[in-house]
N, C-alpha and C positions, 0 to 999 in steps of 0.2 A: 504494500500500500504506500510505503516512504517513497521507495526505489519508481513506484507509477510516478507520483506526485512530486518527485522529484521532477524526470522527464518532462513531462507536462511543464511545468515551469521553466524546465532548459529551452523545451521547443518556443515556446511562447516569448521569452528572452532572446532568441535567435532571429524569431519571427517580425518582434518589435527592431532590434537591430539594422533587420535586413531592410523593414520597411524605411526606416529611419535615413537609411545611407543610400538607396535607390534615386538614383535622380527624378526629379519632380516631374517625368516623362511618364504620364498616362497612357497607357499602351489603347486598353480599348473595352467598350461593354458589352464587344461583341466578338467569338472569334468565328472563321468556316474555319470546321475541322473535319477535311476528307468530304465537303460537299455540304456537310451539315451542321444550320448556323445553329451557333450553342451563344445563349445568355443567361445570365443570374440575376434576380431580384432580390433585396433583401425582403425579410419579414415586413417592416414597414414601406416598401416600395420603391427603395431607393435603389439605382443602376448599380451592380458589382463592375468592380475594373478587375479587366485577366491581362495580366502581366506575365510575359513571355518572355523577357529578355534575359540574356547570359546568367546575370544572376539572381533571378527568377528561378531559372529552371535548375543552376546547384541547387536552391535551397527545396526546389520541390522537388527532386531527383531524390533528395536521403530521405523524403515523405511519400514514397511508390509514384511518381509525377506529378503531385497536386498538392497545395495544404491554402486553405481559409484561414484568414486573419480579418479582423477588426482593425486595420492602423490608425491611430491619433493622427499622421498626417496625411494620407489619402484615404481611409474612411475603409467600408468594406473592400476588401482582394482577395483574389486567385490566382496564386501563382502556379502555373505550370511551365514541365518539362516537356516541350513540342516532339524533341528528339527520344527521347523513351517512349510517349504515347503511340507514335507514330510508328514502334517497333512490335508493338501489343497487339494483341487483336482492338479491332475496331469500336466491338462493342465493352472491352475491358476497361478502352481508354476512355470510352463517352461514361463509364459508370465512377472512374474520376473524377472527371470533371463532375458529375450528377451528384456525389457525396460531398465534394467540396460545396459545391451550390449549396446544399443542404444545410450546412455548419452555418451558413448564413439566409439561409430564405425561410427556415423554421423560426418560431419567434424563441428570444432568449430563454434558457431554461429546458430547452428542448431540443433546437439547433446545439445552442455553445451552452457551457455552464450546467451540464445535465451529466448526469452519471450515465445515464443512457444515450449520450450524443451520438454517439456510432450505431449505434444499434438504428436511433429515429432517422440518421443520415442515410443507413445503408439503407432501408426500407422507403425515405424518402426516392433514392437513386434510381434501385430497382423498379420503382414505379414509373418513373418520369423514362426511364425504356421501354418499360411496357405500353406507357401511354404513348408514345410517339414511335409506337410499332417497329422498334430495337428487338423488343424481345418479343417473338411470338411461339418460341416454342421452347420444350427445355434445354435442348439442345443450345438454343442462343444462349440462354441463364447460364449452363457450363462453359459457354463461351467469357460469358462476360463475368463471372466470377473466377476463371481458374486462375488470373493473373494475379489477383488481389490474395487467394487462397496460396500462393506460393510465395509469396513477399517475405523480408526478412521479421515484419511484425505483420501477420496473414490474418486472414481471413479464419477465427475460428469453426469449427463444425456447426455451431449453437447456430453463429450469426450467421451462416450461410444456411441453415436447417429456418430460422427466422425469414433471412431475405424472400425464401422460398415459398411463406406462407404469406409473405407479404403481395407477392405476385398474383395470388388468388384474388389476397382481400381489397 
């Protein structure tokens, strides 16, 4: 529980850093990735920026290609790894991006600040593939899960036995 909340705090510390020292170059609210245009809203409405740039993508590269931040100075992000996603399956990389979205289009307590955040993320993700006809069969689900299930911090059996009932409901 120390050793989580430790991390957790490293990341977050890394994440404020990272924001902090990026140059004040708004990348964009919107990316095409592979044909298909991907954006984020927050909880309360406001446009997420996806930041792709060099160092963007180190810092989402040690977080499976993606990680959501809150920054004080450009507000909600998404940083991704274009070059890792792009080596993924297709629909592993859109379920990235769809989890990060999540950390911030769920409202506080539920996206970020939730014991449950992964869990409402991942189930957020997997839906928003389902709904935009990503995932139609299980086959695509094993698609788009097997990446995240092989990472160096994965996809447990729980949350992917979860993802999967979420796809129903």
């Amino acid at each position: 529980m120390i050793v989580t909340a430790f991390r957790v705090l490293l990341a977050l510390g890394a994440a404020l850093i990272f924001a902090m020292s990026t140059p004040a170059v708004a990348q964009s609210h919107y990316l095409n990735f592979n044909g298909i245009p991907l954006n984020c809203t927050t909880a309360n409405g406001r446009p997420v920026q996806i930041f792709t740039s060099p160092s963007a993508a180190r810092f989402a590269s040690q977080h499976g290609g993606g990680y959501a931040l809150n920054s004080p100075r450009y507000g909600p992000l998404i940083l991704l790894d274009l070059r890792l996603l792009n080596r993924i399956p297709y629909r592993a990389a859109l379920l990235v991006f769809y989890h990060e979205c999540a950390h911030l289009a769920l409202p506080f307590g539920v996206g970020l600040g939730s014991a449950s955040q992964e869990r409402n993320a991942d189930c957020f993700a997997i839906r928003a593939l389902r709904d935009h006809g990503v995932i139609r069969t299980w086959g695509d689900f094993d698609s788009a899960v097997s990446y995240a299930a092989s990472m160096r911090h994965s996809l447990t059996n729980s949350r992917i036995e979860a993802m999967a009932r979420c796809v129903s409901g």
